[in-house]
KEKE-3310 file (N, C-alpha, C; in steps of 0.2 Angstrom, whole numbers, plus 5000, padded with zeros to 4 digits):
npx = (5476:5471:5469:5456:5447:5445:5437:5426:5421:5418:5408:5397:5394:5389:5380:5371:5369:5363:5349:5344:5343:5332:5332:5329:5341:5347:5337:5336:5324:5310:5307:5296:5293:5286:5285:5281:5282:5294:5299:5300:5286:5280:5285:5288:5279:5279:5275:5282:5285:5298:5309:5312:5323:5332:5348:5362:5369:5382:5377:5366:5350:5348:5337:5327:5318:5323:5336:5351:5360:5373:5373:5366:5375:5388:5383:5378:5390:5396:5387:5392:5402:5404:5396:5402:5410:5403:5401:5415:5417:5407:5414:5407:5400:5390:5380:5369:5362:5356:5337:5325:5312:5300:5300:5313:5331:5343:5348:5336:5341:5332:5334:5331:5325:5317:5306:5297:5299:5313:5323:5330:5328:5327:5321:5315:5322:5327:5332:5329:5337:5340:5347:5351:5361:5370:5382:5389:5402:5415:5409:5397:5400:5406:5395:5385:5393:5394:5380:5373:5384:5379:5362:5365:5367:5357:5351:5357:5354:5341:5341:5348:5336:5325:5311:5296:5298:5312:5318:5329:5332:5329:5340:5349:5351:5351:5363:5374:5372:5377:5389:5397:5393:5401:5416:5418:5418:5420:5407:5397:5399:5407:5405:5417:5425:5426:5419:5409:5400:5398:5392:5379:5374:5370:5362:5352:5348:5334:5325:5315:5322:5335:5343:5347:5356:5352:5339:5330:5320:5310:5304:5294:5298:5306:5311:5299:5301:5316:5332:5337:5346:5358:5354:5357:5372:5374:5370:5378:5389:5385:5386:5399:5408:5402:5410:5421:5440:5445:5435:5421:5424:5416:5411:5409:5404:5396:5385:5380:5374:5367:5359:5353:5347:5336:5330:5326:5316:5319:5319:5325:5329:5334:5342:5353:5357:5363:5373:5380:5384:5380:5362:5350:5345:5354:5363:5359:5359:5373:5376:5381:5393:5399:5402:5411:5422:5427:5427:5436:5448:5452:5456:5469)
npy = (4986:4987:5000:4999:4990:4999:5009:5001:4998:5010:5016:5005:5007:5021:5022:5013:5022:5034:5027:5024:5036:5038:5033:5041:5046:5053:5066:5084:5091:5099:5117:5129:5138:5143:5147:5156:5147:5140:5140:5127:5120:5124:5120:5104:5088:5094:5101:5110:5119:5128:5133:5148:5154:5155:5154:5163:5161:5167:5161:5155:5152:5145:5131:5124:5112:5110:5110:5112:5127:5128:5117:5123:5134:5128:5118:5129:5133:5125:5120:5133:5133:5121:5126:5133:5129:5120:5133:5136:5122:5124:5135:5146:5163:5171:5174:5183:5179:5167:5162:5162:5157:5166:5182:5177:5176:5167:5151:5139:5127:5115:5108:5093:5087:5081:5078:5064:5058:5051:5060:5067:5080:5090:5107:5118:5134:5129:5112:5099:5092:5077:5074:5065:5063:5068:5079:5085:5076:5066:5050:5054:5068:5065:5059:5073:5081:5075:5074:5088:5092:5086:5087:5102:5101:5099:5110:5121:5118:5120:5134:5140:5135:5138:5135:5126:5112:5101:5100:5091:5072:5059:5051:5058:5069:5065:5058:5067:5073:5064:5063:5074:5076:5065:5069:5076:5070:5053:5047:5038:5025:5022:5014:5006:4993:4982:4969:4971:4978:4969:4958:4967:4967:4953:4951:4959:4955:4949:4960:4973:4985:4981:4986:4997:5011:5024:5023:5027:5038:5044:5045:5033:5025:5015:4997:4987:4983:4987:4990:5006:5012:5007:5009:5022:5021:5018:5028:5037:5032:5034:5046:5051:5045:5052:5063:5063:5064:5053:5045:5051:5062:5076:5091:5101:5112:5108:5101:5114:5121:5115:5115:5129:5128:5121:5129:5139:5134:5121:5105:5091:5077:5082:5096:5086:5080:5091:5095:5084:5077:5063:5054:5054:5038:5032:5031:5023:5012:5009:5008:4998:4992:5003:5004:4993:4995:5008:5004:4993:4997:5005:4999:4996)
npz = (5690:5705:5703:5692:5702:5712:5703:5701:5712:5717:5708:5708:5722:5721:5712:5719:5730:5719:5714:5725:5733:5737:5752:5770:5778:5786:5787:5789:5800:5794:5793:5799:5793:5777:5761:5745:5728:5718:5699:5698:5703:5694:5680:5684:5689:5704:5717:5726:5741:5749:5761:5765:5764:5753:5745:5737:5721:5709:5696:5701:5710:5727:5731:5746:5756:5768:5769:5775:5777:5774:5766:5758:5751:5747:5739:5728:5727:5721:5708:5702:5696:5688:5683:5672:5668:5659:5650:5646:5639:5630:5622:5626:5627:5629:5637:5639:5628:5634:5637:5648:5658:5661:5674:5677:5681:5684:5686:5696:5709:5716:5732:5738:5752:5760:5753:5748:5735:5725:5716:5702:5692:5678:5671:5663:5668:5678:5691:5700:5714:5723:5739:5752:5763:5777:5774:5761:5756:5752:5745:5742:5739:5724:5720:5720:5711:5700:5695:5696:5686:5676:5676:5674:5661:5658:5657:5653:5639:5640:5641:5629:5621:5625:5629:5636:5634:5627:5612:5607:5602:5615:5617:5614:5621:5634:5635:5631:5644:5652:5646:5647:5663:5665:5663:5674:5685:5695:5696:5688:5678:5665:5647:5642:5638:5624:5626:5633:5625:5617:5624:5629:5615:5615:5623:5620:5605:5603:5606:5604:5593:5597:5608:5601:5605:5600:5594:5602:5603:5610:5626:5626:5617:5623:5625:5634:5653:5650:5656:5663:5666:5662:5646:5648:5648:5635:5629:5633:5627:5613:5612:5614:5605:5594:5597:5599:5594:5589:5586:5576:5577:5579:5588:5602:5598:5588:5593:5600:5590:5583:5594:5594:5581:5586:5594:5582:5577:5568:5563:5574:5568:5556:5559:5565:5553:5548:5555:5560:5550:5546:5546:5556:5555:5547:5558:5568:5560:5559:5571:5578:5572:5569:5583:5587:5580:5586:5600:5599:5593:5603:5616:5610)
capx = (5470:5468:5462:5450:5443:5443:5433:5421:5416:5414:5402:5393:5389:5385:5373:5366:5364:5358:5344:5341:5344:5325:5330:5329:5347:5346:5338:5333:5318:5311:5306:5289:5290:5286:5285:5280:5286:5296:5297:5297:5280:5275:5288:5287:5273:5282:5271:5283:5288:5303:5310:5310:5329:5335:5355:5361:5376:5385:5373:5361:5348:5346:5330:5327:5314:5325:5347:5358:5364:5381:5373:5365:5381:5391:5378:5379:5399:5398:5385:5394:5407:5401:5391:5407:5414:5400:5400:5420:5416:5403:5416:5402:5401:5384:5376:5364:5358:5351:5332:5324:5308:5297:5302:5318:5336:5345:5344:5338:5342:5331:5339:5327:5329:5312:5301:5297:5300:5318:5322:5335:5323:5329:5314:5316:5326:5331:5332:5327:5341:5339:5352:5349:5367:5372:5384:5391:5409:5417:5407:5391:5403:5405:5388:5384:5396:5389:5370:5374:5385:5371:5359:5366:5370:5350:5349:5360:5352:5334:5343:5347:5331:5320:5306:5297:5301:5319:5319:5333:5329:5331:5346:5357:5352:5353:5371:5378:5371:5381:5396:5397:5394:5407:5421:5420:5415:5420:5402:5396:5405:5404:5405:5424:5427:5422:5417:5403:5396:5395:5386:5374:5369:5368:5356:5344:5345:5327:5319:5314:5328:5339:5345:5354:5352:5351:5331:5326:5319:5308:5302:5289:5304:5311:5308:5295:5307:5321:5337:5338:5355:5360:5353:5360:5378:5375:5369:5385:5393:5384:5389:5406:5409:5401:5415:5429:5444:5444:5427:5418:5427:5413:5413:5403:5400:5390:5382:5378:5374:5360:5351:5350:5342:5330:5328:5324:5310:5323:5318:5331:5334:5337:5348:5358:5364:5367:5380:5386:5386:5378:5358:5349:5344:5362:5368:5355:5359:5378:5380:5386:5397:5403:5406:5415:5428:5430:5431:5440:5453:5453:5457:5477)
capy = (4982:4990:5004:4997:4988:5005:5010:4997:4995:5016:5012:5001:5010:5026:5018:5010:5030:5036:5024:5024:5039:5040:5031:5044:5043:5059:5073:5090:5094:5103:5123:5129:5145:5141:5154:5154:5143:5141:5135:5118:5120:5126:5113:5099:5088:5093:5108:5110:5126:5130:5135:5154:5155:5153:5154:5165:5162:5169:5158:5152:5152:5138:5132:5118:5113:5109:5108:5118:5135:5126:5112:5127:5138:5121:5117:5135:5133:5117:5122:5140:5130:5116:5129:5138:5121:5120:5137:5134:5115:5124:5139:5149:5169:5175:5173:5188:5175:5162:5162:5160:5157:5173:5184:5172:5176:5166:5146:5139:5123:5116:5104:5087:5083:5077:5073:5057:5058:5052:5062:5073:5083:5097:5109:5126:5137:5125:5106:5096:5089:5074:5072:5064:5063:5074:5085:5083:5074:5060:5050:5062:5073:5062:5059:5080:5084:5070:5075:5095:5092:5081:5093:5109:5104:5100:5118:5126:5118:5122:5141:5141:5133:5144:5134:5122:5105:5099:5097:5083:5064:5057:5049:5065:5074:5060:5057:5073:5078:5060:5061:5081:5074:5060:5075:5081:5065:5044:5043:5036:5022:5022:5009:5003:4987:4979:4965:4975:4979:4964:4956:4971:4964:4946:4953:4963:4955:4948:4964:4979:4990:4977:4989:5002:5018:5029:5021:5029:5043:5047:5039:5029:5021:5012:4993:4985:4985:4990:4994:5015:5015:5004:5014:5028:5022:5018:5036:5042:5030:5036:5053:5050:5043:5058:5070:5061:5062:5046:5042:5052:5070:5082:5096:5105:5117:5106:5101:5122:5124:5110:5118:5135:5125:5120:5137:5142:5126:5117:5096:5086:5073:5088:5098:5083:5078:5096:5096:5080:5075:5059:5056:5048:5033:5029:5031:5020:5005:5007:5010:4994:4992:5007:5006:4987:4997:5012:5001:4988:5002:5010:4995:4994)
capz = (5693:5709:5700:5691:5706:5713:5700:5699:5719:5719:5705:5712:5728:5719:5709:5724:5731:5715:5714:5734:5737:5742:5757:5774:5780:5791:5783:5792:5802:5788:5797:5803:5788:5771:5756:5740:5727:5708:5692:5698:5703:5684:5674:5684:5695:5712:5719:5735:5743:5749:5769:5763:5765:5748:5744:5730:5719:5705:5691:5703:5717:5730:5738:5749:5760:5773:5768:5781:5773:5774:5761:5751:5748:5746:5730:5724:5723:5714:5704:5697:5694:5683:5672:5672:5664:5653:5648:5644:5634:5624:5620:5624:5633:5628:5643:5638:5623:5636:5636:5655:5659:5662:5678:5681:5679:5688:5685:5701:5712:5723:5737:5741:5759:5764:5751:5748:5728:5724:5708:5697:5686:5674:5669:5659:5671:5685:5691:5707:5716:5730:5743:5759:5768:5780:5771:5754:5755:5753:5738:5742:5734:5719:5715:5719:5706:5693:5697:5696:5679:5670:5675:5673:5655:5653:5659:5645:5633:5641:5642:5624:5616:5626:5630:5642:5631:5624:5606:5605:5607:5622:5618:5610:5626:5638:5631:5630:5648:5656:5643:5651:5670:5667:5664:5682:5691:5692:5699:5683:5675:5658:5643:5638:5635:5617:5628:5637:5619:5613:5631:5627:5610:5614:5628:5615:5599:5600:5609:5600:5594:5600:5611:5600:5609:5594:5593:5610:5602:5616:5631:5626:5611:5628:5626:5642:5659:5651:5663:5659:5667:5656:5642:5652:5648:5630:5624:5633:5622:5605:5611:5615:5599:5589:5598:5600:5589:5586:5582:5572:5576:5579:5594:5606:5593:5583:5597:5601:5582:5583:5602:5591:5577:5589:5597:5580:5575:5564:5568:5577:5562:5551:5561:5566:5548:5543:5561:5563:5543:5545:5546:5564:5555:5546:5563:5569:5555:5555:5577:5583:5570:5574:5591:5587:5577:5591:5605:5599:5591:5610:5617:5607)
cpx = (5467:5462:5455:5444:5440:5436:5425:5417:5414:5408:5397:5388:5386:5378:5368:5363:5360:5351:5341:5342:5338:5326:5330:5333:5348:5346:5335:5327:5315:5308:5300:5289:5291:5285:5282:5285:5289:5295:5293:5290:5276:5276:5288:5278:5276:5279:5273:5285:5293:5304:5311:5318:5333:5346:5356:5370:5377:5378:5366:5358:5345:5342:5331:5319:5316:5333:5348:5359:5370:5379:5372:5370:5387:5390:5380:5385:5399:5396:5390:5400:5408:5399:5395:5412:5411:5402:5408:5420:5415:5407:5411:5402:5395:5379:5367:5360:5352:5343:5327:5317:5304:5299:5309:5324:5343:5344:5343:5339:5335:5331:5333:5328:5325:5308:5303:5301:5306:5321:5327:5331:5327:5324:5318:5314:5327:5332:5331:5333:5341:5344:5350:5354:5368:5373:5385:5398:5410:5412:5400:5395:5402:5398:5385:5387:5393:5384:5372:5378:5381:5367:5361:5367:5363:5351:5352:5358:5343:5336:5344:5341:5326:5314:5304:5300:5306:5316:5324:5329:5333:5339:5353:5353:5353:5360:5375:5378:5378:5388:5400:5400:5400:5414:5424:5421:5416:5414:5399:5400:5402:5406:5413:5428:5423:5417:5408:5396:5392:5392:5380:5370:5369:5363:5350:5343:5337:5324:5320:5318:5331:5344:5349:5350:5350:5342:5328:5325:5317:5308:5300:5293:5308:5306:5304:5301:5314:5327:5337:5343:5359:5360:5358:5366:5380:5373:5376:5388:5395:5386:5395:5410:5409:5408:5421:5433:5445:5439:5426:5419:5423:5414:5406:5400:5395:5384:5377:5374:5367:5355:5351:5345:5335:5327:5325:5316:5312:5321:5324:5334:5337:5343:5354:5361:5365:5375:5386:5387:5385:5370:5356:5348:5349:5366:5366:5358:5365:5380:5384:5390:5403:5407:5412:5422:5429:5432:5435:5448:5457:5455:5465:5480)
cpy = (4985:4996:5004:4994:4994:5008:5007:4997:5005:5018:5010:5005:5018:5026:5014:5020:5032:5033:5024:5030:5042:5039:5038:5043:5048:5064:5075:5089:5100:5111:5124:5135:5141:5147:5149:5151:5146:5138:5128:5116:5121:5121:5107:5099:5090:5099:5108:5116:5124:5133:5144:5156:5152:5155:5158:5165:5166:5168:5157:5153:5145:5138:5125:5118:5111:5108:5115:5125:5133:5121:5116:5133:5133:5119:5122:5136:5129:5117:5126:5137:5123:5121:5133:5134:5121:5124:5137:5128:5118:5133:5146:5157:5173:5174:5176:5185:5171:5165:5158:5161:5166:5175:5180:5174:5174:5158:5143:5130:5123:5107:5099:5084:5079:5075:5066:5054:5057:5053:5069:5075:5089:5099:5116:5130:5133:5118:5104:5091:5084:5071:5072:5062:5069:5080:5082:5082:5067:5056:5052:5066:5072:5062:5066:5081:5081:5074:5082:5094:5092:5086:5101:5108:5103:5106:5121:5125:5120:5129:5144:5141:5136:5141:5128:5115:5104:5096:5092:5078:5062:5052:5051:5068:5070:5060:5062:5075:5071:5061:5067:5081:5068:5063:5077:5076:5057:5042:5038:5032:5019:5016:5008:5000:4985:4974:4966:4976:4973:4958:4962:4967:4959:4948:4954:4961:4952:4951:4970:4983:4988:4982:4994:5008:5024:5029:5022:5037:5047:5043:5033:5022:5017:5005:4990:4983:4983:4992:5001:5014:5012:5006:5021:5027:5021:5026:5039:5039:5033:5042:5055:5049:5049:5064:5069:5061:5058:5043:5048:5061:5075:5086:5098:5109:5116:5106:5107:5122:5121:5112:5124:5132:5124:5125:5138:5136:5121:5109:5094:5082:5078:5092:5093:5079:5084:5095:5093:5075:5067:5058:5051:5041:5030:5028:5024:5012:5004:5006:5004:4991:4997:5008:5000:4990:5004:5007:4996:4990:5004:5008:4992:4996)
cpz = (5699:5707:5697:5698:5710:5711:5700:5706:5719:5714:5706:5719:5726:5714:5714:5729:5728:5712:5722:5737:5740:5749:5763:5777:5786:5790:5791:5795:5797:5794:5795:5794:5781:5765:5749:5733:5717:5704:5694:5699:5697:5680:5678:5688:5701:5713:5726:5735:5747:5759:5769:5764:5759:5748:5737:5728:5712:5698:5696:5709:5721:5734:5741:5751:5767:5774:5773:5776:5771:5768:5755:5749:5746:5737:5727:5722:5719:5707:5698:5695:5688:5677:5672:5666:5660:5648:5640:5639:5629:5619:5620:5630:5631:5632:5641:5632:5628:5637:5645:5654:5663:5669:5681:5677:5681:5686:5694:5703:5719:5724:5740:5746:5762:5760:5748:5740:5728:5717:5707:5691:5685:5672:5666:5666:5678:5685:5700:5708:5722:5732:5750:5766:5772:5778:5764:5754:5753:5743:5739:5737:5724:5716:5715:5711:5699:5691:5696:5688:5675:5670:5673:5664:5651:5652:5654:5639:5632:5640:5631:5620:5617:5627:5633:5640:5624:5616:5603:5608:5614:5622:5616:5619:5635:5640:5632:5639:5653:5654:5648:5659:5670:5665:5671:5687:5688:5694:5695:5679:5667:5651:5640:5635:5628:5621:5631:5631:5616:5617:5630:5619:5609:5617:5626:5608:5598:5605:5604:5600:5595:5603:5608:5602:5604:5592:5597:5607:5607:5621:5631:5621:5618:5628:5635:5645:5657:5658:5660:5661:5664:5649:5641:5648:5640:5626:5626:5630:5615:5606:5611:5608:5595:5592:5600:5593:5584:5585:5576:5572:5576:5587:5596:5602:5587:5587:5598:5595:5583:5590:5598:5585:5579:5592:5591:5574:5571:5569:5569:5572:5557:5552:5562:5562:5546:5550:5563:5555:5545:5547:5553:5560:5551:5552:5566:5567:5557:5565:5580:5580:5569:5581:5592:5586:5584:5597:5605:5597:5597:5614:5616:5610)
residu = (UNK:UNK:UNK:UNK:UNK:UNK:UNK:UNK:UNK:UNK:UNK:UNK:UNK:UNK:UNK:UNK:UNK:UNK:UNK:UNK:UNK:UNK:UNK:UNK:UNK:UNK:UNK:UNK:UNK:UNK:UNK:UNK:UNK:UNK:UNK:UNK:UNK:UNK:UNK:UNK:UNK:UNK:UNK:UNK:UNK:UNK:UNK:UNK:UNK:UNK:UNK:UNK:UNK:UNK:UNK:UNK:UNK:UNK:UNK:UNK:UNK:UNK:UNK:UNK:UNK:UNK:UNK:UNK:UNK:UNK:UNK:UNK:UNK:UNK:UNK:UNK:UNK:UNK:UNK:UNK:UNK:UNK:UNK:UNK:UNK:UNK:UNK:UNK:UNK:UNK:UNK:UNK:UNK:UNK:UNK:UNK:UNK:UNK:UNK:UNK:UNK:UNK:UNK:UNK:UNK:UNK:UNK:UNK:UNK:UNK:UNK:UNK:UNK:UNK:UNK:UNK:UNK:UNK:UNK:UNK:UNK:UNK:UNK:UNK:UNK:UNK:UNK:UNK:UNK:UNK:UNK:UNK:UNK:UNK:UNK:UNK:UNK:UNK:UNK:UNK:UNK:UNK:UNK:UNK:UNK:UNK:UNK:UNK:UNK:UNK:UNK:UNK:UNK:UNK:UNK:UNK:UNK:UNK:UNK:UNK:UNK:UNK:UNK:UNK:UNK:UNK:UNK:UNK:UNK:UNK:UNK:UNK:UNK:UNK:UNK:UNK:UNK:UNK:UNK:UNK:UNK:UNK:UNK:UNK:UNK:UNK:UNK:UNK:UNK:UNK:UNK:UNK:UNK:UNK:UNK:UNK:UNK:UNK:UNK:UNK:UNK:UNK:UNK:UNK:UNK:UNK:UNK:UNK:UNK:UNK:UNK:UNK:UNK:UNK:UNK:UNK:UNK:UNK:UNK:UNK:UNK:UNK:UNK:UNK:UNK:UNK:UNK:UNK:UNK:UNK:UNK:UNK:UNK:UNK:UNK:UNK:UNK:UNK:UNK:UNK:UNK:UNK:UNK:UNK:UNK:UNK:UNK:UNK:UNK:UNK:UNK:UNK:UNK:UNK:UNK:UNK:UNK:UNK:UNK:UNK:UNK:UNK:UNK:UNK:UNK:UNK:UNK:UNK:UNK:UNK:UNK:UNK:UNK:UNK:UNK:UNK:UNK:UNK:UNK:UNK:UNK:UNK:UNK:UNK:UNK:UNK:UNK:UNK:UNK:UNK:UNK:UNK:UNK:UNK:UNK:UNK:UNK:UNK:UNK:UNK)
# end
């Protein structure tokens, strides 16, 4: 019991960072020199530059507009180390396959310390991280490692499929990137009681979709003011299911199998019943009779 309460109050308060972490807790004075800027300026809206002191790791190079060099060597260990973990999940060592964005070899990181924007964007060849605590320990820590997983695992699938927009729906790549981040980190508390499921579907049987996450193909598929981290926690669900043992027994390598599909223009619903041997809209009809029988099974 303690542990769970544990669980549930560190929960709580990281869910109150990763939504607040816009608040100004006591970042940097950002520096007088600025340089020219990256990706993030081409794939995302954020047209910021950088303090011209970037950090360089193994996998990755760190920018900020204002993190200590102790913050940006810190990120770039947790990072190489995360996509060190992916790279191991997805049994994968062809490095020389990923597909980067024109002149970039490197994926990069850039550290959010003072704009106003509170945001974790993943773009083809990097992602935007906001952190606005001193340093990164304690459950900073926690939510870093979550936030770097999640994203680093957009990034492998931006590196294989090779171009600026993700060909899965948003609730296989949602899914897979939380399910990924919930291996390294308890910042994320993920769906486990039957009981939790089935307060989800008295909640949504009369809104569109009735909340099954497999129906979120894109953005626009998300019913009006929906909770997303709520959403959040059900795609890590659907994806859990697909790769567990005890669910429905598929692997990373299907997973892999289906970002080269998409690297080579094969659709999403296509590739995903040759990989995972059932079709999006059978998963769709049969999901929360499915998850009754996995979580209720998991639960003995």
């Amino acid at each position: 019991m303690k542990r769970i309460l544990y669980h549930v109050f560190l929960f709580i308060f990281l869910l109150i960072v990763i939504v607040s972490a816009g608040c100004n807790k006591n970042p940097d004075s950002p520096p007088d020199t600025q340089t020219e800027k990256g990706s993030w300026a081409i794939y995302t809206p954020y047209d910021w530059t950088h303090d011209g002191q970037p950090y360089q790791s193994i996998y990755c190079t760190i920018y900020s507009d204002a993190a200590s060099d102790e913050m940006k060597q810190q990120l770039g260990e947790i990072a190489d180390e995360k996509f060190s973990r992916i790279l191991e999940l997805f049994n994968f060592d062809k490095v020389s396959d990923f597909i980067y964005p024109p002149d970039y070899s490197k994926i990069e990181i850039y550290i959010n310390r003072n704009h106003a924007e509170n945001i974790n964007w993943a773009y083809w060849g990097g992602f935007i991280f906001t952190i606005r605590s001193p340093d990164i320990s304690g459950h900073w820590y926690d939510y870093a490692t979550y936030t770097i997983s999640h994203e680093m695992t957009h990034e492998f699938e931006f590196l294989i499929e090779g171009k600026e927009s993700l060909g899965t729906e948003v609730w296989f790549k949602e899914g897979i990137a939380v399910y990924t981040g919930c291996l390294e980190s308890p910042a994320f508390q993920t769906i486990e009681l039957l009981s939790e499921l089935e307060s989800w579907i008295a909640e949504n049987e009369n809104i569109s979709g009735q909340g099954i996450p497999v129906k979120i193909h894109q953005d626009s598929d998300f019913p009006s003011g929906a909770d997303i981290h709520q959403y959040f926690r059900f795609f890590e669900l659907a994806l859990r299911y697909l790769l567990d043992q005890e669910g429905f027994g598929r692997s990373y390598q299907d997973v892999l199998n289906l970002f080269y599909d998409l690297r080579q223009e094969v659709s999403f619903p296509v590739s995903f019943e040759d990989h995972f041997g059932i079709s999006v809209s059978e998963y769709e009809g049969e999901f929360y009779s499915r998850m009754k029988t996995y979580l209720d099974s998991d639960s003995q």
